[in-house]
N, C-alpha and C positions, 0 to 999 in steps of 0.2 A: 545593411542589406542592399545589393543591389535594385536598383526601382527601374532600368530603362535597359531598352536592347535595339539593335538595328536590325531592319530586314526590309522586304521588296512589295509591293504590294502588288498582288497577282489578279486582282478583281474582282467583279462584283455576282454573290449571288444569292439565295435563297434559303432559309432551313422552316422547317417546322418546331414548334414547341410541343408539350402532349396534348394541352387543348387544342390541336388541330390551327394557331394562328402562324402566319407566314411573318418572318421578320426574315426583313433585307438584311444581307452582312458584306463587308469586306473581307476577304480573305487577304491576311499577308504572311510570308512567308518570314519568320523572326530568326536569327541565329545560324548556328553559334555561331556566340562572341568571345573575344578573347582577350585575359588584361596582357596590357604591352608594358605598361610605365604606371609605377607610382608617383604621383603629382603629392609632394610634400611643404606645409606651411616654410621650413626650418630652408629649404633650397628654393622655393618658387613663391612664396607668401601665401597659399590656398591649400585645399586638399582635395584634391580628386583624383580620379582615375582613369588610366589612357587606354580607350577600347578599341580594338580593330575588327573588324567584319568581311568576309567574303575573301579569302587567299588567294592568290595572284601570284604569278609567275615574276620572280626577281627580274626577270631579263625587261618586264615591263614598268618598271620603277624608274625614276629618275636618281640621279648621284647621290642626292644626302637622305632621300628615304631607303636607298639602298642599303647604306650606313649605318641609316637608323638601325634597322632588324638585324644586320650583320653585329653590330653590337651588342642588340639584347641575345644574339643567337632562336631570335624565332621564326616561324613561318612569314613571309610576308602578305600581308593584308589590304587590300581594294580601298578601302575606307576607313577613316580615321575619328576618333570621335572622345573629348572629353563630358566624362562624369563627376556632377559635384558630389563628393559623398563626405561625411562624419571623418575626422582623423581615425578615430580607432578600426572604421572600416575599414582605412588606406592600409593602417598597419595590421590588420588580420588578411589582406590581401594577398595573392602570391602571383609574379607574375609569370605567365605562361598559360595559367589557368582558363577554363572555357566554363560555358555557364548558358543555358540556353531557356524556350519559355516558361523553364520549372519556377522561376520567380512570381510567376502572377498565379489568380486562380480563376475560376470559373464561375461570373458572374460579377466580376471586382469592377469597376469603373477606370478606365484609362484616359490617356490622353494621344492623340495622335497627331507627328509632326513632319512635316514634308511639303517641298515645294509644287505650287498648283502650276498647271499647265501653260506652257506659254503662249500667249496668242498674239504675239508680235504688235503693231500698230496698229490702232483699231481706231473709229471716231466714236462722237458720244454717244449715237444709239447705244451700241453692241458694248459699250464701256460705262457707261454711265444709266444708260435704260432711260435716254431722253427721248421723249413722245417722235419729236420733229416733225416737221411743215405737214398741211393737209397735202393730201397725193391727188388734189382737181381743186377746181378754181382758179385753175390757171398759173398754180407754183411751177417755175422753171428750174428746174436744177438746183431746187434748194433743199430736196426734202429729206435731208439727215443732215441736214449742218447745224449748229449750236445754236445759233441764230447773233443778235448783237452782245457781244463783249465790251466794247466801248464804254469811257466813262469821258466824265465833263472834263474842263480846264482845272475842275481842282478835283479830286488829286491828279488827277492825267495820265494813271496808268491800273495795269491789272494786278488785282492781288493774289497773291500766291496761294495755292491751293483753289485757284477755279479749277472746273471742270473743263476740261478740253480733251481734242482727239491726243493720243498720247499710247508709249508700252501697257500692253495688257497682259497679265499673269506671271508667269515665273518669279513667284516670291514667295517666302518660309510662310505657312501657316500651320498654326495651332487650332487641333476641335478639339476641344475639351469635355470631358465626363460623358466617353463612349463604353458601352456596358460590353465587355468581353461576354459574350454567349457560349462558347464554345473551342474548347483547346485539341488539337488532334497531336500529342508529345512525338509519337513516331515520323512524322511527317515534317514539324515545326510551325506548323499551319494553328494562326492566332487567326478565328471568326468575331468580326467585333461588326457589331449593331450600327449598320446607319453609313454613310460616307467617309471616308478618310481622303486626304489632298494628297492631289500627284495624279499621275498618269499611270496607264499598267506597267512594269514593271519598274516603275520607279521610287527610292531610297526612303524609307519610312522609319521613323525612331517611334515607337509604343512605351508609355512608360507612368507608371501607375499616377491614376489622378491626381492634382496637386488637394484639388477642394476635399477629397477622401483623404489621403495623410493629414489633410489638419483637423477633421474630423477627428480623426485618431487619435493626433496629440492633445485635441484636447481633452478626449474621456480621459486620457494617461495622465 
């Protein structure tokens, strides 16, 4: 069975439950997805399956993705994205096929994957949440810097992984075991509980909790 889908996250807001409690949600928007390519053991060494998201005009493709679709003869696709799944999935598979948030259900636990927001070059306050210098007694111009790095003659250098001013954001995160509250099918709109990473409308994978499938196999 398919477990994951692509979609956009459109942001952040509100619902009630019936005892009247407010719980914050992400609203993203999921699907359809569509399979492109069967990923097989016997021609690739794995099994999965090759998903694309959000159709795009050819003219905006570059040469060998153009290719690509002109070969399978499908729609062309914005976003590309493999699936590990089970062999016998790959082979009960068909490609062409679309599939949207009818795979989860209401109240199931997910996981939510997408890059956090970029904040370019930052020092270690705003990067790290270092206190820095008092702001009277006389500090001059020091009062966000790291302060001493320095070490003695032995060993005589820095080691890797201090904290210094440095890129701030723009990298894959995973929040795990967010409770889907509420599906809207007509719309494609997934309301899941709590925070998801990225920016508004930016590329979000949902896709059922990993800690809940094990749960599962092991009652199995």
């Amino acid at each position: 069975m398919l477990h994951a889908i692509m979609g956009k996250k459109v942001g952040m807001t509100q619902i009630f439950d019936e005892q009247g409690n407010r719980i914050p949600v992400t609203v993203v928007e999921a699907g359809p997805c569509t399979i492109l390519q069967k990923i097989t053991p016997e021609k690739n060494g794995y099994s999965a399956l090759k998903i694309g998201y959000l159709p795009i005009n050819a003219a905006k493709l570059n040469r060998p993705l153009k290719g690509f679709f002109e070969k399978l003869k499908l729609q062309p696709m914005k976003h590309l994205f493999e699936l590990r799944v089970p062999q016998a999935e790959v082979e009960n598979a068909k490609e062409g096929d679309s599939y949207n948030i009818s795979i989860f259900q209401e109240g199931e636990l997910v996981d939510a994957i997408g890059t956090s927001k970029g904040r370019g070059f930052q020092g270690v306050v705003k990067r790290w949440h270092f206190k820095g210098f008092p702001q009277t007694r006389g500090t001059h111009e020091y009062r966000r810097h790291p302060g001493s790095i320095g070490m003695r003659e032995h060993p005589g250098k820095i080691f890797k992984g201090k904290k210094m001013p440095g890129h701030m954001g723009a990298v894959r995160i995973t929040t795990q075991n967010l409770k889907l509250v509420k599906m809207i099918p007509e719309k494609n709109l997934l309301l899941i509980q709590g925070s998801v990473p990225g920016p508004i409308g930016g590329l979000v994978m949902v896709r059922k909790a990993i800690k809940q499938a094990a749960q599962k196999a092991a009652k199995a």
